[in-house]
N, C-alpha and C positions, 0 to 999 in steps of 0.2 A: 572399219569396225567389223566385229565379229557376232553373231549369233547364233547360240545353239538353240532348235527349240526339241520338243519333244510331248510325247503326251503322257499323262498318268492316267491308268485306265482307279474310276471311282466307285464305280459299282459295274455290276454282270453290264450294262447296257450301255454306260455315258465315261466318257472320257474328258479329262481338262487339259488342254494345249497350254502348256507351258514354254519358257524362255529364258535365257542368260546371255545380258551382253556384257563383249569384254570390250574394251581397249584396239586400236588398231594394233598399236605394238603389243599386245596379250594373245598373240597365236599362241602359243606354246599352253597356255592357261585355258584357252579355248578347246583345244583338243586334247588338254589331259582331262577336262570336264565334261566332254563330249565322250571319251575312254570309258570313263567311270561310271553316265550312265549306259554304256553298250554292253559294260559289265554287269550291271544291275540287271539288264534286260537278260542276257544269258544266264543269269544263274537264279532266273527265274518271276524276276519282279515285277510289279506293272508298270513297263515302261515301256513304252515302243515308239518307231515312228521318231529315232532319233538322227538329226541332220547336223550340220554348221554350214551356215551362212556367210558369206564374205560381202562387203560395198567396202572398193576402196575407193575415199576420199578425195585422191589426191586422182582420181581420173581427168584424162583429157577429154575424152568425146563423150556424148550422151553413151544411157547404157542400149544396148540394141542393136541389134541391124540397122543399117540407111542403105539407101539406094548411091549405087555409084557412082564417082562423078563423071559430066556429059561427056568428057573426051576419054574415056575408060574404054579400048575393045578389046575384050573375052576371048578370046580363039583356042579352041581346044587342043592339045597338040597329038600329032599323032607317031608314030614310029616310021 
């Protein structure tokens, strides 16, 4: 799945965080939507603070760091 959020600024002070999700398969929708408001924001509008988000579904491991497993050693190498 896909999320763009962004904020709209509402008055001189307060802003409201906004959002759009798409579809896992709607990248292409997601970042012509994410496009369009980077373009707003450049040509001057109140919009800022514009990102896209990804979670894919279809993961295997938790999301995150974990610790390695016990028989795992690290050695640095060197020249």
């Amino acid at each position: 799945m896909f999320v763009v959020y962004w904020l709209e600024q509402t008055s001189s002070t307060t802003a409201t965080a906004r959002f759009e999700r798409f579809a896992d398969d709607d990248m292409t929708q997601a970042l012509a939507f994410t496009e369009t408001l980077r373009k707003k924001q450049a040509a001057g509008d109140d919009v800022s603070f514009v990102t896209l988000c990804s979670e894919n579904p279809r993961s295997v491991g938790k999301a995150g760091a974990s610790d390695p497993p016990a028989d795992y050693a690290w050695k640095k190498r060197r020249p």
